[in-house]
C-alpha positions as CSV (number, residue, x, y, z in Angstrom):
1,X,7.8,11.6,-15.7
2,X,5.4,12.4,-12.7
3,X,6.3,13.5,-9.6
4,X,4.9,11.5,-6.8
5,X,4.3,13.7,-3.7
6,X,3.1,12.3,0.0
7,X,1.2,14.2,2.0
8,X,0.9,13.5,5.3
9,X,-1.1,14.4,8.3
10,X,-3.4,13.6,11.2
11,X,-6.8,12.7,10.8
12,X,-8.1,16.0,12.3
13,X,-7.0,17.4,8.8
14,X,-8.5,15.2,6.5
15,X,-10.2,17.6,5.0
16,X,-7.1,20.1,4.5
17,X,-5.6,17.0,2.9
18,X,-8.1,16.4,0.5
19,X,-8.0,20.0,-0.6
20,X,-4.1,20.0,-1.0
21,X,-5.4,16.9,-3.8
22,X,-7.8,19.0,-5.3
23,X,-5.0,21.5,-5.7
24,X,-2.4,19.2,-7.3
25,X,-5.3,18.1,-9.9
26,X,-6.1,21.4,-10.8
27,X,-2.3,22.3,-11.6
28,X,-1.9,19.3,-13.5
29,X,-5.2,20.2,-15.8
30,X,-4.1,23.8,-15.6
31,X,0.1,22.7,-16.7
32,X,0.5,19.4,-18.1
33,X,3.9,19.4,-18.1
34,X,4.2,18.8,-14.3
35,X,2.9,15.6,-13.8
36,X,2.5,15.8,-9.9
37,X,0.7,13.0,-8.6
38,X,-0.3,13.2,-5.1
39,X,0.1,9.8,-3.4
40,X,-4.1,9.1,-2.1
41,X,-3.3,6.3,0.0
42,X,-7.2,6.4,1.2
43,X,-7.7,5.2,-1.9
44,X,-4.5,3.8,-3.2
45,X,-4.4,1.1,-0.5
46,X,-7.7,-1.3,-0.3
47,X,-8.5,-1.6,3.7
48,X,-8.4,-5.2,4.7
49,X,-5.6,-6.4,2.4
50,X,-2.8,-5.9,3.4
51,X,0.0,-8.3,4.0
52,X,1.6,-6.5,6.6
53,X,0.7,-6.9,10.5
54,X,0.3,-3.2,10.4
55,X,-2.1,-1.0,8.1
56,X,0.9,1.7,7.9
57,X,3.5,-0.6,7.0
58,X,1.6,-0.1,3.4
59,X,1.1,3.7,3.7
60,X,4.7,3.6,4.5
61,X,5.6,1.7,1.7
62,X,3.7,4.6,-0.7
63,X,5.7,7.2,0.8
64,X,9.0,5.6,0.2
65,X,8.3,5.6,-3.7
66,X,7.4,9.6,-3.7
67,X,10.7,12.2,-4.3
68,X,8.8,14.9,-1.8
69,X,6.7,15.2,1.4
70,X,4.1,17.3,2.7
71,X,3.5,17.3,6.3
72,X,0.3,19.5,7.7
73,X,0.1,19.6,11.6
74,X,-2.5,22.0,14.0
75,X,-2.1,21.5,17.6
76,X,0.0,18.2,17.5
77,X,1.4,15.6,15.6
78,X,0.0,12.3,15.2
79,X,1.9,9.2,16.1
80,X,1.8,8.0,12.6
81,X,2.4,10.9,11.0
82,X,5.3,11.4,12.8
83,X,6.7,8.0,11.8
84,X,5.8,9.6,8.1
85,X,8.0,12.1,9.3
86,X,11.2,10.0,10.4
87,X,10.8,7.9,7.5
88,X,11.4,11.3,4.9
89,X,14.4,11.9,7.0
90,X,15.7,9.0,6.5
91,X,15.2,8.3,2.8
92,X,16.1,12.2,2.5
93,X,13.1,13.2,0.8
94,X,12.1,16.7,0.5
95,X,9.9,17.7,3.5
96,X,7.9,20.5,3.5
97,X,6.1,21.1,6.5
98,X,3.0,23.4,7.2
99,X,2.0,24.3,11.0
């Protein structure tokens, strides 16, 4: 059974994002018996289709199918990702959040 995780953050850490992927791949190749998936909605989502008057409708709808939450924040947090952010505390997913 994998373990879908969301991360979430603003787009000033993209990058930090990314490397939190990179991460999860190398500890699935490393120990195949966690099956973490991150959730890559860049990628996971194809821009221009989505049914929704809003692009994060869709993003939202990827984090609602993942058991835990990453939030990564600098100086402030994004509108969206703070929607993210109400929506795990809601569902009462597992937030873990880096500063």
């Amino acid at each position: 059974m994998n373990t879908k995780i969301f991360i979430a953050s603003s787009s000033e850490l993209s990058d930090e994002r990314n490397k939190i992927h990179e991460i999860f791949d190398r500890l699935n190749k490393c120990h195949q018996h966690l099956n973490i998936e991150p959730v890559k909605w860049e990628t996971d989502l194809e821009k221009g289709s989505s049914k929704n008057e809003r692009f994060q409708d869709d993003i939202n709808k990827h984090l609602e199918c993942c058991r835990e939450v990453i939030l990564l924040f600098y100086s402030k947090i994004g509108k969206f990702t703070f929607e993210e952010y109400r929506l795990a505390l809601k569902q009462n997913k597992k937030i873990f959040i880096y500063l």
